[in-house]
Steps between C-alpha positions, in 0.01 A plus 500: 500500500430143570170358508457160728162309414295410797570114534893585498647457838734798575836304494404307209436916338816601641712205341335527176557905510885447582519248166327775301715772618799245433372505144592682200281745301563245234430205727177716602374513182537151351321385845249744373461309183531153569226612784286644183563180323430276755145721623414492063527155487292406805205710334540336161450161703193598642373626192591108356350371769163643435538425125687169454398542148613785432821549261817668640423811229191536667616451849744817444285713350237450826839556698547846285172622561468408856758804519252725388251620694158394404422653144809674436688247343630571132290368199649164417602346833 
């Protein structure tokens, strides 16, 4: 099943579903992670953008618990 986002133009969708099914499963799953990665990273940024004071320790914990939903993080984080 593919899923095209709304602002994708249907040939633009169709080219990036014939370099996906041109993929490996291995391929397919490292784009996975470097996708995780890359989407981690951009909300640990905005997290030291609101607090430019804020150690890196700190920053990652906020990132941990941002996982969470509200209140149901584990004691500690």
């Amino acid at each position: 099943m593919t899923v095209v986002p709304f602002d994708t133009k249907p040939e633009i969708a169709a080219m990036q579903a014939k370099v996906l099914d041109a993929m490996s499963g291995e391929q397919r799953v490292l784009l996975a992670f470097e996708m995780s990665h890359y989407t981690h990273e951009l909300a640990k940024q905005g997290i030291r953008d609101e607090h430019p004071d804020w150690p890196e320790e700190k920053v990652a914990r906020e990132f941990l618990r941002s996982l969470f939903p509200p209140g149901e993080a584990p004691q500690g984080l």
